[in-house]
Structure formats: C-alpha cells, structure tokens
TITIKOL-643827 format. One record per residue (C-alpha): residue in one letter; x, y, z. Coordinates in Angstrom, 3 decimals. Example, Ala and Ser with C-alpha at 12.3 -4.5 7.8 and 13.67 -1.06 7.14 Angstrom:
BEGIN
- r,x,y,z
- a,12.300,-4.500,7.800
- s,13.670,-1.060,7.140
***
This chain:
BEGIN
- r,x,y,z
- x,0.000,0.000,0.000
- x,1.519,3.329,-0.654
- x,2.449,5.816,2.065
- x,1.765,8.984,0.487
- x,-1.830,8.607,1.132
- x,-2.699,8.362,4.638
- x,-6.232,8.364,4.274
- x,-8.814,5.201,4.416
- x,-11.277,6.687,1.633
- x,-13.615,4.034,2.634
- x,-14.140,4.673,5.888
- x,-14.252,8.617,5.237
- x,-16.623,8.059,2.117
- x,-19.186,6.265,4.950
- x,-18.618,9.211,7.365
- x,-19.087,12.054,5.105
- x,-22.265,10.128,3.969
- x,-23.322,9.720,7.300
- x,-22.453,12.215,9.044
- x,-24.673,15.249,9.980
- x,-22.174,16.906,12.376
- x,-19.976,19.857,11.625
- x,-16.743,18.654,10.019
- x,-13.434,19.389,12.004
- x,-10.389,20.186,9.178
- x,-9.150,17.005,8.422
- x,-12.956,15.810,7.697
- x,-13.165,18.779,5.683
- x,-10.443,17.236,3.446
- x,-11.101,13.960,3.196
- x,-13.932,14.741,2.404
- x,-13.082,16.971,-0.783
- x,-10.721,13.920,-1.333
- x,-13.668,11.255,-1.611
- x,-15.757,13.850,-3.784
- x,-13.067,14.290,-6.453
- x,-12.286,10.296,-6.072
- x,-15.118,9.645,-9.400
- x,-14.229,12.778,-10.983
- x,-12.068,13.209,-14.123
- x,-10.165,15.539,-13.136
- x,-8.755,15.697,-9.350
- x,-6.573,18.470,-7.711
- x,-5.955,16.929,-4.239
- x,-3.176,14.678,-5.734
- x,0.161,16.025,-4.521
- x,2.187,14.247,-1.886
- x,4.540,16.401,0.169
- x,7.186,15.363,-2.698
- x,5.318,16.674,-5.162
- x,4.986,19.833,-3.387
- x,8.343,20.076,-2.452
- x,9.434,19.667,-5.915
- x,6.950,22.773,-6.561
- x,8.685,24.688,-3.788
- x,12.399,24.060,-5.340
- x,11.638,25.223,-8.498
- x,9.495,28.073,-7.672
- x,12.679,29.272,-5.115
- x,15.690,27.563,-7.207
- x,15.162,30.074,-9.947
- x,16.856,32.801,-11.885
- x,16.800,35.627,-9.110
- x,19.453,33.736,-6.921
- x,21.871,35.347,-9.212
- x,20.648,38.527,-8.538
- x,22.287,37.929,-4.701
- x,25.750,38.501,-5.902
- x,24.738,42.382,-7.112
- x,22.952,42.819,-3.950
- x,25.750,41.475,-1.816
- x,28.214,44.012,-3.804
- x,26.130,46.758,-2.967
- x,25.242,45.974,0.976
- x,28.793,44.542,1.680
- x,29.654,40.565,2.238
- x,28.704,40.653,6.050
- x,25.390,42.573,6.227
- x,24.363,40.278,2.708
- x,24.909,37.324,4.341
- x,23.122,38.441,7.470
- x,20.185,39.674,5.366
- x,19.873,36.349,3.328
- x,19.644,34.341,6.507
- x,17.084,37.152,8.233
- x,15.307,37.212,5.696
- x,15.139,32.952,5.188
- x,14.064,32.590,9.087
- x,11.379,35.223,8.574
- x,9.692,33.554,5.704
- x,10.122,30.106,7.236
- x,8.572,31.735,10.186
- x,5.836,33.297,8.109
- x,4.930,30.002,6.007
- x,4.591,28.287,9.278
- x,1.930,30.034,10.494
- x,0.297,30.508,6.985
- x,0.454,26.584,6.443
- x,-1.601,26.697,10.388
- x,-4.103,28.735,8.729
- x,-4.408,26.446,5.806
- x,-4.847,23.705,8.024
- x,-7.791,25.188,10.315
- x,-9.479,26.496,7.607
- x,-9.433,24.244,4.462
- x,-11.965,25.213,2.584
- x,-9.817,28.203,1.674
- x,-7.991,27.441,-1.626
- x,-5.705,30.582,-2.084
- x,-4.360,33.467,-0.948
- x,-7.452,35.711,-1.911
- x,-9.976,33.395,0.128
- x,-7.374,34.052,3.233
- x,-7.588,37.891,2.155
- x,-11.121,38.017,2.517
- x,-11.197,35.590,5.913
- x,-8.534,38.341,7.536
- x,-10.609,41.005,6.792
- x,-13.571,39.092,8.554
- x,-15.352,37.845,5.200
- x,-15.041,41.434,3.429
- x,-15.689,41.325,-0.503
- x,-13.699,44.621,-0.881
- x,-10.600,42.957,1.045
- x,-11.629,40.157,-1.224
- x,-11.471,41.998,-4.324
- x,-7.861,44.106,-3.186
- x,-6.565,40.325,-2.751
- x,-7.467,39.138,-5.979
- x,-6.122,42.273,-7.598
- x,-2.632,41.833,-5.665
- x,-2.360,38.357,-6.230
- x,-3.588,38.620,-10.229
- x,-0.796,41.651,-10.495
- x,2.139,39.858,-8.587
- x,1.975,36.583,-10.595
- x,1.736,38.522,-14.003
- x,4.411,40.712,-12.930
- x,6.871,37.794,-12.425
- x,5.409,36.292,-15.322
- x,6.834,39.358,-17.019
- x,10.324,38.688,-15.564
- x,10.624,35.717,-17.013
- x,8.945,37.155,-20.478
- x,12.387,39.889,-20.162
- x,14.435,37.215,-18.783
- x,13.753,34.619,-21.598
- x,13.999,37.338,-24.885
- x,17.767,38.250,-23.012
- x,18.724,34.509,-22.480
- x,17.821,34.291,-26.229
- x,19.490,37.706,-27.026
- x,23.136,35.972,-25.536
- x,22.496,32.696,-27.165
- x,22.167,34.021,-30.841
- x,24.414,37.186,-30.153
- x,21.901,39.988,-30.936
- x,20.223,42.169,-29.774
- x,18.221,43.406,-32.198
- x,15.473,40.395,-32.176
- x,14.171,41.259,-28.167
- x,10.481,41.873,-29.046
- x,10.426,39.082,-31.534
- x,12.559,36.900,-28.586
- x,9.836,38.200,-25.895
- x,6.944,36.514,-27.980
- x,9.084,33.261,-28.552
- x,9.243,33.378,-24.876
- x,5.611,33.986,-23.540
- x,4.249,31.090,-26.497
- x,6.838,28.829,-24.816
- x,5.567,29.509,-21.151
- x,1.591,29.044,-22.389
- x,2.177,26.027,-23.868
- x,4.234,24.710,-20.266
- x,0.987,26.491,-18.424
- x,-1.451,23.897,-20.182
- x,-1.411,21.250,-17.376
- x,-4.315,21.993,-15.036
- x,-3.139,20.493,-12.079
- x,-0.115,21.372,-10.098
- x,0.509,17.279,-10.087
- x,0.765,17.265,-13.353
- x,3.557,20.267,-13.663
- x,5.704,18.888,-10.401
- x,7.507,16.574,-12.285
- x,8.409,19.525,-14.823
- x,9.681,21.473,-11.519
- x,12.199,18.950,-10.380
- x,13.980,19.295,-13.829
- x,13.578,22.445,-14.251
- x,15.089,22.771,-10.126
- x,17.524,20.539,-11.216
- x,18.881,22.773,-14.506
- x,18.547,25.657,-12.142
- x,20.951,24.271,-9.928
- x,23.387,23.487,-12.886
- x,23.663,26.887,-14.107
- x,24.296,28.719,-10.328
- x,26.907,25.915,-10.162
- x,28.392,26.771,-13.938
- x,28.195,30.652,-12.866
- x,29.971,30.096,-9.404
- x,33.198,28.143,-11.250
- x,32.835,30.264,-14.589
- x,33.417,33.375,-12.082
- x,36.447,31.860,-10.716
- x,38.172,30.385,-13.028
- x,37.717,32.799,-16.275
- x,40.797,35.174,-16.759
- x,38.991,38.145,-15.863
- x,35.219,39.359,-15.603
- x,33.278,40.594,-18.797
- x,33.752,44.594,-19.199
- x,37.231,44.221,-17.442
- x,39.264,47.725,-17.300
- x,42.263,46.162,-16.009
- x,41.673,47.263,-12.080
- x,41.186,44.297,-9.716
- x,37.789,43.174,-8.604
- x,37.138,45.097,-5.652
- x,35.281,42.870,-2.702
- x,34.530,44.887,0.674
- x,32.889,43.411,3.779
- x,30.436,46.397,4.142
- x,29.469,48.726,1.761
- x,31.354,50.896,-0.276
- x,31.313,54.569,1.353
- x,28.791,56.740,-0.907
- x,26.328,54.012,-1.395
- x,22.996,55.885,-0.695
- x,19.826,54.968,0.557
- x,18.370,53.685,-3.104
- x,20.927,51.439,-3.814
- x,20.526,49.356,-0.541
- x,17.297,49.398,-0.014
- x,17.150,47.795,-4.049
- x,19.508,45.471,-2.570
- x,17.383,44.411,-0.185
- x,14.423,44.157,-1.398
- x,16.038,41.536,-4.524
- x,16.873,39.478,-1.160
- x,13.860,39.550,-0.048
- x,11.827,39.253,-3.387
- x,13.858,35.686,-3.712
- x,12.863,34.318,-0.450
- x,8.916,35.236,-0.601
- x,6.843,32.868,-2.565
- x,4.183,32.444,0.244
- x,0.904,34.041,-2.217
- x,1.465,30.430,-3.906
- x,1.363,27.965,-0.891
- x,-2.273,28.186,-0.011
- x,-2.834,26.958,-3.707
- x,-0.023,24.263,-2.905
- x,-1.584,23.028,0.442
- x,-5.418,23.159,-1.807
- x,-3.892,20.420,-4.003
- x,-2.066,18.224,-0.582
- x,-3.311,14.675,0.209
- x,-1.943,15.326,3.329
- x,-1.600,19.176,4.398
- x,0.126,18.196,7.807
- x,3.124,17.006,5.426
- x,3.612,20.748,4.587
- x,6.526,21.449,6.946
- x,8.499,18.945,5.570
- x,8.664,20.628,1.669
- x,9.040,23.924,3.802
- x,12.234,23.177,5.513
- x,13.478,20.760,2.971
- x,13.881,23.867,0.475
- x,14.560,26.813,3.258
- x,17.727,25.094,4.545
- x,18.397,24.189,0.226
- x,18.050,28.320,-0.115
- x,20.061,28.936,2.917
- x,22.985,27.306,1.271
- x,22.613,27.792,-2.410
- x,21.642,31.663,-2.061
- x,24.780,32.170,0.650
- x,27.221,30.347,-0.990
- x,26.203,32.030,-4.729
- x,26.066,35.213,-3.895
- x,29.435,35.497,-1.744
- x,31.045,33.352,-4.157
- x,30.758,35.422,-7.516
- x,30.832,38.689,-5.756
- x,34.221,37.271,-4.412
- x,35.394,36.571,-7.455
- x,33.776,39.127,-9.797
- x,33.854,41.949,-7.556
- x,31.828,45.796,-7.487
- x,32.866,47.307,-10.015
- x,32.260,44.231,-12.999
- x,28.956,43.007,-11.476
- x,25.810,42.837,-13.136
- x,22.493,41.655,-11.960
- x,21.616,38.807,-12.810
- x,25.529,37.652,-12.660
- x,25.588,35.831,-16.023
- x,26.438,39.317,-17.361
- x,29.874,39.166,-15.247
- x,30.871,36.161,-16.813
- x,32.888,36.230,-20.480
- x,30.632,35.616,-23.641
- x,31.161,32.013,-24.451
- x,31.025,30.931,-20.213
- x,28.023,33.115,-20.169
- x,25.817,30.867,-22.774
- x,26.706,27.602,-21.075
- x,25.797,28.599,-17.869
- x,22.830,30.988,-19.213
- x,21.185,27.828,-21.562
- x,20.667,25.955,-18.339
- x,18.388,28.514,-17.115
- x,16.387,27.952,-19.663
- x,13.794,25.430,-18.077
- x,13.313,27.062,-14.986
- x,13.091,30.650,-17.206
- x,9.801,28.255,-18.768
- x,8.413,26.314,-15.869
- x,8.641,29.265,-13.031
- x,6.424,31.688,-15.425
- x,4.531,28.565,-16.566
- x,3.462,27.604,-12.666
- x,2.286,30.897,-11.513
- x,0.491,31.788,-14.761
- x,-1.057,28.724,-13.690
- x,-2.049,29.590,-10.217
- x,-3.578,32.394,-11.544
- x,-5.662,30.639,-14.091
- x,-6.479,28.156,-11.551
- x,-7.715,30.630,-9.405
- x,-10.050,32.270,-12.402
- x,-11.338,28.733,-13.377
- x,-12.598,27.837,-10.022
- x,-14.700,31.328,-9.788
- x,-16.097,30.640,-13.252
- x,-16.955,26.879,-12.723
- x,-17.721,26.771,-9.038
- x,-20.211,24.424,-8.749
- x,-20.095,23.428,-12.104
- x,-19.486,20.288,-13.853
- x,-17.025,21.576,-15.887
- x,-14.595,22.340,-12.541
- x,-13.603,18.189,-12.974
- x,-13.930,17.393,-16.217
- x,-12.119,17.295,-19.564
- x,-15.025,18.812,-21.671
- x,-14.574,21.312,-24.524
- x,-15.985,24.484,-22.457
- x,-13.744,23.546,-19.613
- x,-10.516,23.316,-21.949
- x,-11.138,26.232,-24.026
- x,-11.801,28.726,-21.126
- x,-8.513,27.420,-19.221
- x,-6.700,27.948,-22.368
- x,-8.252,31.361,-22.970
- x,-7.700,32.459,-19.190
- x,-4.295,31.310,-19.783
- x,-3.734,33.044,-23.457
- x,-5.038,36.464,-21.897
- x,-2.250,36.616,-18.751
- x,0.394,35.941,-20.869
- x,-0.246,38.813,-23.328
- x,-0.608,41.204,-20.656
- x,2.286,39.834,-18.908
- x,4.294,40.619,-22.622
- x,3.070,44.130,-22.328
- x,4.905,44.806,-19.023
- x,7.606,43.165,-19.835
- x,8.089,45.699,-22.844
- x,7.225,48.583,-20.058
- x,9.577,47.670,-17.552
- x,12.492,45.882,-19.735
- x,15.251,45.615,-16.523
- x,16.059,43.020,-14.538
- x,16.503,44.413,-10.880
- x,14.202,47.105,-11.552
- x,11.576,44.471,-12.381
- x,12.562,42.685,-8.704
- x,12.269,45.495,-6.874
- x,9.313,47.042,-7.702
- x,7.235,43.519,-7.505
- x,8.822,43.359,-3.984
- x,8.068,46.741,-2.945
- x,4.282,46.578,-4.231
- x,3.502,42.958,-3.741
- x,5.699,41.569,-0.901
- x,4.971,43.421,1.817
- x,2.198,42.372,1.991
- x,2.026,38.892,0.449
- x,5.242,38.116,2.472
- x,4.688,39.770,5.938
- x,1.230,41.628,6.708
- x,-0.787,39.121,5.826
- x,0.909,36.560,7.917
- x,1.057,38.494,10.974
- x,-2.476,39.281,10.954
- x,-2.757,34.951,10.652
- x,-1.247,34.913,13.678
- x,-3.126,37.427,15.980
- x,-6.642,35.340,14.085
- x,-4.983,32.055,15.741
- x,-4.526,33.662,18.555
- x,-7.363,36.053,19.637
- x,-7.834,38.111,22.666
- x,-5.874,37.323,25.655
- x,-4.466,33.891,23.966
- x,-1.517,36.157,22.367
- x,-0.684,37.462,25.932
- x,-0.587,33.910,27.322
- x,2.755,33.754,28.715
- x,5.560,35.634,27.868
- x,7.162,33.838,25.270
- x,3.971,34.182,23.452
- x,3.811,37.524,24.421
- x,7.211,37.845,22.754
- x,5.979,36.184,19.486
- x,2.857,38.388,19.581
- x,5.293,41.562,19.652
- x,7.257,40.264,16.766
- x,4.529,39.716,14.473
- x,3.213,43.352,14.841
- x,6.558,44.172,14.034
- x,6.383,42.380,10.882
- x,3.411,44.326,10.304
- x,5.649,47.443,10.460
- x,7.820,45.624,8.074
- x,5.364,45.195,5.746
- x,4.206,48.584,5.531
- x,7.913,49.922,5.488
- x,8.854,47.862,2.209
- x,5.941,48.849,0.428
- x,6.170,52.669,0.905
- x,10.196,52.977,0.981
- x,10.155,49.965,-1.582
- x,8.168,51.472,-3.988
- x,9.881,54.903,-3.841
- x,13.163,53.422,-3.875
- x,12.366,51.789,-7.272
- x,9.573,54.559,-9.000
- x,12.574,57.147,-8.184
- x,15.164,55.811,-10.730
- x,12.687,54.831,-13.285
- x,11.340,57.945,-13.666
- x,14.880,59.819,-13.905
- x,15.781,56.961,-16.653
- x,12.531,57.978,-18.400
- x,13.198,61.458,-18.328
- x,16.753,61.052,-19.405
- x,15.938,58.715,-22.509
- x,12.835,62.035,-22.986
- x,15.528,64.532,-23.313
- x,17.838,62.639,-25.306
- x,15.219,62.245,-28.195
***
C-alpha cells in the first residue's frame, strides 16, 4: 500500500455520507478527497514530494543570481546576514500561513485568506485578488524579459528582443497547459535541477575565467560592508532583490489546496529553506568574491565572459519556462474555479472547460508581454514587484494569521507568546515599510531613466 496517502477513503466516504455533524479540518479534506475520487479531473493529488518539488523550483530560480549584485552593494557581512534574516522570517511566516491552511481548508488561495482576515469582506476580497492577479503577471513578465535576453546571448543579438519576448511567452503558455499542479511537479524537479546546474556553472565560470566581462584592467574590488557613498536607493534595491527571492508564500495556499496530506507541509518547507540557505549564501558570496563591485551585473551571467556566459545561461532555460509557466497557472487556476464553481465543468475534460482554461491562460500571458516591454530591466523588475507585492504577500498578511490564531488574551498567554505576539506586529511594520520605501526606492530611478531617454530624443 503506498504511504503517500494516509487516508482510508472508505471509511471517510461512509462518514461524510453519514455524518450530519460539523466537520473538524481534516474531515473537511477527506472529504473533498472522496468527492473528487469519481471525478475526471482531481486536484488533491500532490504528496509532500510533489509539493516540495513545486517549492524548489518556484525558489531555485533565476533571481538567486541577482544575490551577488545585492551582496556588492550591501557589503559581504550585512548580505549574508540579510539572506539568513530574511530565510528565518519567511520560514517563520509560512509556518503560520500553512496553520491557517490547516484550520481552515476550505480556503484554496491566498485571496480566500484575504477576505477571511478582513472578517469575510468582498472589498478585502477583491484588493486580494487584484494583488495576487498583479504579482503573478508581474513575475510572469520577468521571465517574459528574462527569456527574450537569455535568447538575445544565445544568438548574439540584440536586435530580435520583441520578436525573442513573444518566442518566450508562447513557450511559457504552452508549459501552463497542465491543469493540475501534479501534473507540472515533475516539470519542476527538472527544471530545479537545470537551475541548480547553471548557479553551479556561474559560481566556477566566475572563478576560473581570466577576468570578468567589461574588465578595465583594475582588480575586482570585494569589501565586507558597503562601499562609502552608497545611498539609501541602492541598498534598499539590494534588499528588497533578497527579499523578493525568499517570498513565494501568495502560492502555498494553492499548494496546500492540491495536498493529500496538508500536515506534510513542513516537511517541503524546511526541505527547500535550509536548500536556499545554502545555495543563495554560498552564490552570492562566491561570484561577488570573485567578480567583484565594479564588474557586477544583476543577474551575474552578465559578469561572466561571452562564451562561459551561454553555457551557464542555456541551463536557465527550463526554470526561465516552468517558473512563469506555474504561476500563470495559479492564476488561471484561481479564475477557473470562480467561473466553474459548482459546475461540472470544474472536474472534467469537456470542450468548455478546456477552451476557457486555455483562454484564461492566453489572456495573462499577453498582458504579462506588455509589461515586460514597459519595464524591460532586470533588478528594476525585482524590486518594484517586492516593494508593491511583498509586503504584503510576504509579511502583513501573515502576521495578521497569527493574531486570528490567537485572539484576545491567547496572544498574551505567557511571555514567550507575548514575545511572538510583539514580533509579528513588528512584521506588520515591516510590511508597511517595504511597500512605501520599496516602492519609492524603485519609482525614483525609473522615472529619472525615463526622463533622461525624454531629453535625449
């Protein structure tokens, strides 16, 4: 018998039959279990594999090699002690969001938990969806800009980037066609695996090439805090590409909606934190060791000399694909369940069902084209989805989790909780500070860029 399914769907099918009482959570999934169990199409199919394999590629992904840049720009020591801040916090943060999940699992994503926060308000409802719509089409435009410049380096021009933008978003719909995350797990453990390959290639290409791309024949300078003049901007966009890396939690309701077993959670959550930990450390001290202030580029590809630069580059490839691919997805899945709740169509393989996911998935990757074409730079692209998304997605939200598990006097229990309760309105504070000094830290440049690029024509 296998182990991945804990459940005796026999003995829950007679109980939810049965049974007039209220369900308590784990009822409340087996029992969406045994309803999907005849049904032609099933979505509570991942194991905690499976969703672990979601989790690696959604983290192992191209903006680890944005770490190097930030590390040049915050120094080597307060980097480091940002990456692992900022890995705690979000482990911290998807614990008590994964809590959530499990008390209330009717909730299937991130905009359900919106609207539950905000004590079953449609307009906190409707600010959710808008968020969560905007953040996954904005990183589905990253990887729309990131896929027409890893085609760009591969065919040596750069005159084809529109052309190489549309190559990029068909490939990405046609990955997004799978309509359960099941389906697309075994696509994220390659494309986690490629990933992997090509921060490895960049980490040895940085050390052992003869000298960094753009070289002026001054060594690479490497400091252990920041260089003196570095204002305010500049760190806090250093920051915030940390950050952006680490938080993925809008996704992970939508992972634990699709769990056999939702208590399994924790184990895909520390299985890829400590994996970050060590990949995101040792990447981004390593190339900025060897590649230095003044020759670094974000992401770090761009430090490395032409020909080691496509080897390394073509292995991002798959993750370029499946990371845009699974959160277009999320966000179609999300659509598709508001259209078809309660319809037939929500299981089954029919024509209206097929044609409506495609359309729904057609439709986010055009738009997602269009900002790409609005916003065509890498760390400026980070940022800003940090800044406007993350603060809340990554902190706020999961603060306010906490003080709903813990109402009243329960968060003044004792004084460790006490303690716990303080840092979680902290977080709050957090929150609120990324998205007003994020967003000002990123709009600020942008527009002088704009106006620059005005005058010059």
């Amino acid at each position: 018998m296998s182990t991945e399914n804990t459940f005796d769907v026999e003995k829950a099918a007679k109980k939810y039959a049965s049974s007039n009482s209220i369900p308590s959570s784990k009822d409340l999934v087996i029992q969406q279990i045994v309803h999907e169990s005849g049904l032609e199409v099933k979505y509570r199919t991942c194991s905690w594999q499976k969703t672990a394999a979601l989790l690696f590629a959604e983290y192992i992904c191209l903006a680890i090699l944005s770490f190097p840049w930030s590390y040049s720009v915050l120094g080597l020591v307060p980097g480091i002690l940002v990456t692992i801040g900022v890995a705690l916090t979000c482990l911290y943060t998807s614990l008590v969001l994964w809590r959530y999940c499990l008390k209330y699992p009717e909730l299937r994503d991130i905009c359900d938990i919106g609207r539950k926060l905000f004590g079953g308000s449609a307009i906190a409802y409707n600010i959710t969806c808008a968020f969560f719509i905007l953040n996954n089409t904005f990183i589905q435009a990253l990887h729309v800009l990131v896929g027409a410049r890893l085609f760009n380096t591969l065919s040596n021009s750069s005159q084809c980037t529109i052309v190489f933008a549309i190559v990029s978003a068909v490939i990405c719909f046609v990955f997004t066609l799978p309509r359960t995350l099941s389906e697309m797990s075994y696509i994220g453990i390659f494309s986690a695996v490629t990933m992997g390959i090509a921060v490895i290639l960049a980490i040895i290409f940085s050390g052992v090439q003869s000298h960094p791309a753009e070289y002026t024949g001054s060594l690479p300078n490497v400091t252990a805090f920041p260089v003196g003049g570095t204002n305010f901007i500049a760190r806090m966009s250093a920051f915030l590409n940390i950050t952006y890396t680490f938080i993925g939690q809008a996704t992970i309701p939508s992972f634990i909606a699709e769990m056999k077993n939702p208590k399994d959670f924790p184990k895909a959550l520390w299985a890829v934190t400590i994996a970050e930990v060590i990949t995101f450390t040792l990447c981004g001290a390593l190339v900025y060791h060897f590649v230095g202030n003044q020759y670094m580029t974000a992401p770090a590809f761009g430090s490395l000399q032409p020909v080691l630069k496509k080897i390394s580059f073509s292995f991002a490839l798959p993750t370029i694909v499946f990371l845009g691919s699974l959160y277009s997805s999320v966000t179609a899945r999300f659509i598709f369940f508001r259209i078809f709740k309660n319809s037939k169509h929500l299981h089954a393989n029919s024509f209206v069902a097929w044609s409506t996911w495609t359309g729904i998935i057609a439709a986010s990757w055009v738009i997602a084209f269009i900002i790409a074409q609005v916003i065509p730079f890498f760390s400026d692209m980070l940022s800003l989805m940090c800044s406007l998304f993350d603060g809340w997605f990554g902190f706020i939200f999961w603060a306010m989790a906490y003080l709903h598990l813990h109402p009243a006097k329960a968060k003044w229990a004792s004084p460790l909780k006490s303690l716990e309760t303080l840092m979680n309105y902290f977080f709050i504070l957090i929150g609120i500070y990324i998205l007003v000094a994020g967003t000002y830290v990123i709009i600020i440049p942008v527009l002088h860029l704009n106006a620059g690029l005005n005058s010059d024509a």
